[in-house]
N, C-alpha and C positions, 0 to 999 in steps of 0.2 A: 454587535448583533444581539437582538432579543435571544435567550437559551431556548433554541426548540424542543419542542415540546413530543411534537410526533414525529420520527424519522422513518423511513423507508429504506430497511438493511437488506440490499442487495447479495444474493450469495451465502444467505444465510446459511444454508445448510453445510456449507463448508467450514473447514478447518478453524478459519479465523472468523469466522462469520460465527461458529458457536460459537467460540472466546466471548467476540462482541454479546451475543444473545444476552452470556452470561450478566456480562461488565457494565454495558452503557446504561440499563435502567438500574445500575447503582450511581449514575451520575442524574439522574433526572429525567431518563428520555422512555418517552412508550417506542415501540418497537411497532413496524407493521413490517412482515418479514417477505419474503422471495425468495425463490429458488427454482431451480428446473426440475428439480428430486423435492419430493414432498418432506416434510418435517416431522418427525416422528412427535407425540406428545402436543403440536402446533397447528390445530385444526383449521384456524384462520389464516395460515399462512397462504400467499398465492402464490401456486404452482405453474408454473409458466416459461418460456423461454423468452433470449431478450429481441427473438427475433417478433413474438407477437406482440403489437404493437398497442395493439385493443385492450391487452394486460397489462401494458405498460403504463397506458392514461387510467385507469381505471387505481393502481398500485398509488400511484403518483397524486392521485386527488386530493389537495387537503390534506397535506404533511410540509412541515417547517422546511425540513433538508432530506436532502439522499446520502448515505453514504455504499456507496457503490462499491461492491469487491467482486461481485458477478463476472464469470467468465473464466477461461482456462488461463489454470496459473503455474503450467511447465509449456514446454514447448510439445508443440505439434506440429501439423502440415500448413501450409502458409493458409490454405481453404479452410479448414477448419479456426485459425485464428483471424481469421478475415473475419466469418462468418461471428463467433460468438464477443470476440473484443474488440474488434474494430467496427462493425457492422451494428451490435448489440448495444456500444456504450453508444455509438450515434442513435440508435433510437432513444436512448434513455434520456440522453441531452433533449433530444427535441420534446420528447412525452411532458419533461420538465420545464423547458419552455414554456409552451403550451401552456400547460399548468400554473406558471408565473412562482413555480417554487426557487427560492431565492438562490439556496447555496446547496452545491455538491461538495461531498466528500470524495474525491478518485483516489481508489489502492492503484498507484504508479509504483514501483519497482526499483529496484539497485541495478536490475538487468535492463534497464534504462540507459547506464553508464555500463553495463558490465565490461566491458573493454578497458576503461578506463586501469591503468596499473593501480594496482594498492600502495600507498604512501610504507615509504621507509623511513627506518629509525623507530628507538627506543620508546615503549609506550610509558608512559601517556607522551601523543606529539604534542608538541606547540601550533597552539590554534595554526599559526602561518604553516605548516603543515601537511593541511585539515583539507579534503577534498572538498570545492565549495561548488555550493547549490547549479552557479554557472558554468560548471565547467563542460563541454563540448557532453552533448548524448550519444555515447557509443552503445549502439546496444549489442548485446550477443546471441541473440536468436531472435526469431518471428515474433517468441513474444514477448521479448527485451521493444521490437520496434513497436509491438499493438503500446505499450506503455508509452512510447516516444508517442505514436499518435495521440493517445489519449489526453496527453497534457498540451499537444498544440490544440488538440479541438475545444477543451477546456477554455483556451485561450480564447479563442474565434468565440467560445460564446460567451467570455467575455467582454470581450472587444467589441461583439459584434452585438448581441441583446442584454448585456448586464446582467447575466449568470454567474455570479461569483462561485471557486473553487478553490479549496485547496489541495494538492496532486503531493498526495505523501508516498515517497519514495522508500518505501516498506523495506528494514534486510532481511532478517530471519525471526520471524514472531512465533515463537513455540516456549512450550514452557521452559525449558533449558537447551542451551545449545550444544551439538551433536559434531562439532570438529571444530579446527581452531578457525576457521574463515571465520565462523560466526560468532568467534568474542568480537569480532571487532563491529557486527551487524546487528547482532542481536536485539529486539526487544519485549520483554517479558509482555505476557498479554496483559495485566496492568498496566502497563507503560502506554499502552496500546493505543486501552483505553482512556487515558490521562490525556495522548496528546489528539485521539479523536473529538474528544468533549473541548480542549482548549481550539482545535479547527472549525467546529463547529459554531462557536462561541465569541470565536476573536471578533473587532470590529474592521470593516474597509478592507477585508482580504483581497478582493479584486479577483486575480488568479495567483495565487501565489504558491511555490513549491518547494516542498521541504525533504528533509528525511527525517527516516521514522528507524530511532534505534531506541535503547537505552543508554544513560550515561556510562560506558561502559570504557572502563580503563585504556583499551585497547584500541578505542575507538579510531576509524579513519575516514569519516567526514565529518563537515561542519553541523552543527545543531541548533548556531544562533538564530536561524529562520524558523526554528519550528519555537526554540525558547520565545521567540519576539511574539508570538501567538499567545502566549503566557503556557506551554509546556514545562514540564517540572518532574523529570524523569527522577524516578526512583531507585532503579535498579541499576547494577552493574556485572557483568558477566563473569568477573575477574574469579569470582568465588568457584567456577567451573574452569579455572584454566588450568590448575595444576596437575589434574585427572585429564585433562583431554590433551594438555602437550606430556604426558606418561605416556599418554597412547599413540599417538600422533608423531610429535616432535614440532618442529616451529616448522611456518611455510616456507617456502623453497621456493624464491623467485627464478629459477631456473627452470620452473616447469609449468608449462601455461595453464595449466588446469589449477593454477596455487599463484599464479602471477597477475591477475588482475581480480576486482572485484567482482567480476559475475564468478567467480571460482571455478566448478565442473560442466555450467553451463557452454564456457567458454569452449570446452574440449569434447564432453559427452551428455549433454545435457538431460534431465530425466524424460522421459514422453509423457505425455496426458495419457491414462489409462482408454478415456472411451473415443 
């Protein structure tokens, strides 16, 4: 695919959404931003929810790709995750549509699988190991499932209008990681950005889904589907482990909040503050 040139950053005002602000127009890309909370400093940004739809075609006119991160990203009331990520990425698809803008970026989720157990044995495992791209979607909350929707709808509009996606399966993107779950998830918001621009960028994606860590020692899923995109992680967690298992100690498959990979989602998960 030609390297877009203008994208449309869904969610900007959030967390990883500034990361991006920062990162992607070090890769080449103009930014047109979004958010439901205005931007401080970002006076053209459009302020809007993703249930209005007239903001949504209007955002969307004449930009290469979207990458989408818009929407509540803990758990909440299944209404409330109806409403802004189930309800919100279907308009976004269609505005896009509509549009005839080629390719989306969807932020999918590790609490996509969060059920899924985390791989035992010794790190680094052996790829055969390595939890891969197909394995069954366990999710562990409402909005472990809005992600599970997200990437079959992804599908449908692939399938169904020739909307290419790639639905990156995001684990912990912060500057460093804050317990031991997330050496094994983690990816630096460089990384982030590395394998946003290589989804962006790749050719014939279709719908295609990956996960989004860094090469990190610890690692327990597979990354050849995001490497196949031409990804080229940089980072590794490893340099934070010996401080966080001091603090910590190693997980404890004996305790479900530590026994699969959605981690405290699985047991207490945090709530969406609004």
């Amino acid at each position: 695919m030609p390297a877009p040139r203008t994208v449309l950053l869904t969610g900007a005002a959030g967390g990883l959404g500034t990361h991006m602000r920062r990162l992607l127009p070090e890769h080449g890309y103009t930014l047109r931003l979004f958010d439901v909370v205005p931007i401080e400093d970002e006076p053209d940004a459009v302020t809007a929810d993703l249930a209005d739809r007239d903001a949504l075609r209007e955002a969307v006119r004449g930009v290469d790709a979207i990458v989408h991160l818009a929407g509540i990203s803990l758990e909440s009331t299944f209404e409330k995750i109806l409403k802004a990520n189930i309800e919100g990425t279907y308009n976004l698809y269609e505005a896009a549509r509509e549009a005839g803008v080629p390719r989306v970026l969807f932020a999918s989720s590790n609490h996509a699988i969060g059920y899924t157990p985390f791989p035992q044995g010794t790190p680094p495992l052996p790829a055969g190991a390595l939890v891969p791209v197909a394995t069954p979607r366990r999710p562990d909350t409402f909005y472990g499932l809005s992600k599970s929707f997200g990437e079959d709808l992804a599908q449908l509009y692939w399938d169904k209008h020739g909307l290419e996606t790639v639905s990156v399966r995001i684990g912990s993107c912060f500057e460093r990681p804050s317990n031991v779950r997330m050496l094994s998830i983690w990816m630096s918001p460089a990384d982030c950005a590395r394998l946003f621009d290589a989804a962006l960028t790749a050719e014939g994606v279709g719908h295609t889904v990956v996960y989004g860590s860094s090469a990190n020692t610890r690692l327990w899923w597979d990354l050849s589907p995001a490497r196949a995109l031409g990804y080229e992680p940089q980072d590794d967690s490893e340099r934070f482990a010996a401080e966080l298992l001091a603090e910590h100690g190693e997980l404890d498959p004996s305790e479900p909040g530590q026994a699969y990979i959605g981690g405290g989602f699985v047991t207490n998960p945090p709530i969406w503050p609004r």
